[in-house]
C-alpha positions in Angstrom: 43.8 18.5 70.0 39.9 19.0 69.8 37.4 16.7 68.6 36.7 17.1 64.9 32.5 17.1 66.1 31.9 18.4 62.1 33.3 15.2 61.2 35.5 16.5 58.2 37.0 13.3 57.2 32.9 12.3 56.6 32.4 15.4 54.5 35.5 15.3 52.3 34.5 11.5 51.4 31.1 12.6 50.8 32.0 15.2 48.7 34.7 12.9 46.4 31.8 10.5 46.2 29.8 13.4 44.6 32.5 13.7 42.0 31.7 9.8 40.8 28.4 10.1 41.1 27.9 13.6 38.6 31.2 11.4 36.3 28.5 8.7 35.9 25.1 11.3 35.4 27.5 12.7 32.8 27.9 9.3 31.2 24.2 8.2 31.6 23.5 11.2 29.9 26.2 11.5 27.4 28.0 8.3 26.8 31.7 8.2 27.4 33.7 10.8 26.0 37.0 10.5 23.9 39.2 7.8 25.9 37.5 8.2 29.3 36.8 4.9 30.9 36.5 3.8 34.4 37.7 1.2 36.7 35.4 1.0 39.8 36.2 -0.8 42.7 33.8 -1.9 45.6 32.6 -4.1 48.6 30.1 -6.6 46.6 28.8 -7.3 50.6 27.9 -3.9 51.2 24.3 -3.5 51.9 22.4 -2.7 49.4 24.8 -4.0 46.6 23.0 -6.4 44.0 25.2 -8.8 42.3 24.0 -12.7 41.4 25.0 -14.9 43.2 26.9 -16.5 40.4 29.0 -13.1 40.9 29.2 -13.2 44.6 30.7 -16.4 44.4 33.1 -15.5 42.1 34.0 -12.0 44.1 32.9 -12.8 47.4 34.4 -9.3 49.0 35.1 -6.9 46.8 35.7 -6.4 42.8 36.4 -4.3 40.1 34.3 -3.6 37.1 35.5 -1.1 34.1 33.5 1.0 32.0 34.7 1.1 28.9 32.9 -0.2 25.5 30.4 -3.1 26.9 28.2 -1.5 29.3 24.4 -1.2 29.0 21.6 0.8 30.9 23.6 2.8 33.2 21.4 4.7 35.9 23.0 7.1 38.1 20.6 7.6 41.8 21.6 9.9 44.3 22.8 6.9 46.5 23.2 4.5 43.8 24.1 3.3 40.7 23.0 0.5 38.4 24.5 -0.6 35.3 24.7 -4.0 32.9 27.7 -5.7 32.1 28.8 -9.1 30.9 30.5 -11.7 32.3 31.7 -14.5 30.4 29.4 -13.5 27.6 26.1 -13.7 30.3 24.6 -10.2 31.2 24.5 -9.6 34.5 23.0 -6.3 36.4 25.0 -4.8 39.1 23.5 -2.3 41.9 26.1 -0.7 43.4 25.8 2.0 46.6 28.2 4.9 46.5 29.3 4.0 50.0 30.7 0.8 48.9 33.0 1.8 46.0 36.6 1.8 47.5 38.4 2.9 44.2 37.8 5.2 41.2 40.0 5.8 38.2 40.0 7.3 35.1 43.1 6.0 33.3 42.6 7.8 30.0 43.9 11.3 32.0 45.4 9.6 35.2 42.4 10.8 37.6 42.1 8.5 40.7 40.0 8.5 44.2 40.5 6.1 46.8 37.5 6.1 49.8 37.2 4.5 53.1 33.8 2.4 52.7 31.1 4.1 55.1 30.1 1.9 58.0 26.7 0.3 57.8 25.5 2.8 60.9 26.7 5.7 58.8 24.8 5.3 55.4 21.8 7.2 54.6 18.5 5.4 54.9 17.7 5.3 51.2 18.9 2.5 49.7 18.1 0.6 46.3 15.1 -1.6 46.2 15.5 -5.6 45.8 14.6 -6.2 42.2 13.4 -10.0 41.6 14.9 -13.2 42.5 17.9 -12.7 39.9 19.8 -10.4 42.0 20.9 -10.8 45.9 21.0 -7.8 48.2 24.6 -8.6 49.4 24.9 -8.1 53.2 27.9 -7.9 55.4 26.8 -10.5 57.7 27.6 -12.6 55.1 31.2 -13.0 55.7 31.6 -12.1 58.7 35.7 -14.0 59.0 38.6 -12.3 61.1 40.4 -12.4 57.9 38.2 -10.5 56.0 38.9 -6.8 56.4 34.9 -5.9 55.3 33.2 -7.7 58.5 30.9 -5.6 60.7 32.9 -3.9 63.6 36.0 -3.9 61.7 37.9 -0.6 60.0 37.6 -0.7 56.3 41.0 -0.5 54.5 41.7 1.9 51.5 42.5 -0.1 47.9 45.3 1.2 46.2 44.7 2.0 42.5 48.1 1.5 41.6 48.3 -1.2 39.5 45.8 0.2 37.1 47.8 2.7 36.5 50.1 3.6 33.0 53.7 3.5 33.9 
């Protein structure tokens, strides 16, 4: 069989990234309509991500946030997204890269994506600036255990959305 030089599989995950991204504009924009809500899954040590470190202690590899009724100040980049949320009653701001979310779903109409996390080497070179003291740019170097399926050099595994899901 021939190399796939276009890199397809690169494309297609670019492209269902692009369907997130223009979900969220449409929120930031809009608001949420009807029963739309989101459950969004991603590597908290991707670069770029910004989460306290209250947060990455608490999620040290991956988590999932919803966006549903208590969400604030959502900003939708080309690479990026940043939104407000509250944990245990203390608002926290999240920064999260498109290349680290690892699950998307809509649960109101049963609309789910699952993505392969881009490799560090593979991201573009715009990334969200550090803002302050209050948030850590997350790095994968931080956990960097055989055990832990996000280290550098190691394949990324796809989340299953599964359990999220109305049965």
């Amino acid at each position: 069989m021939p190399e796939d030089l276009m890199r397809y599989d690169h494309l297609a995950q670019m492209a269902l990234r692009g369907v997130v991204r223009e979900a969220l504009r449409r929120v930031e924009r809009e608001g949420l309509p009807g029963e739309h809500h989101f459950y969004i899954a991603f590597n908290t040590r991707y670069p770029g991500a910004q989460l306290s470190d209250r947060i990455l202690e608490r999620y040290p590899r991956e988590m999932t946030i919803v966006l549903q009724h208590q969400y604030w100040n959502l900003k939708v980049f080309d690479t990026w997204f940043e939104v407000e949320l509250s944990f245990d009653n203390i608002p926290e701001k999240l920064v999260i890269p498109f290349n680290a979310i690892k699950g998307f779903l809509d649960p109101a109409v049963q609309f789910g994506l699952q993505f392969e996390v881009v490799a560090v080497e593979e991201q573009p070179a715009e990334a969200p600036a550090a803002e302050g003291d209050a948030h850590k740019s997350a790095t994968a170097t931080d956990e960097t255990t055989p055990d832990n399926p996000d280290a550098p050099g190691e394949k990324a595994k796809v989340v299953s959305l599964d359990a999220f899901r109305k049965k």
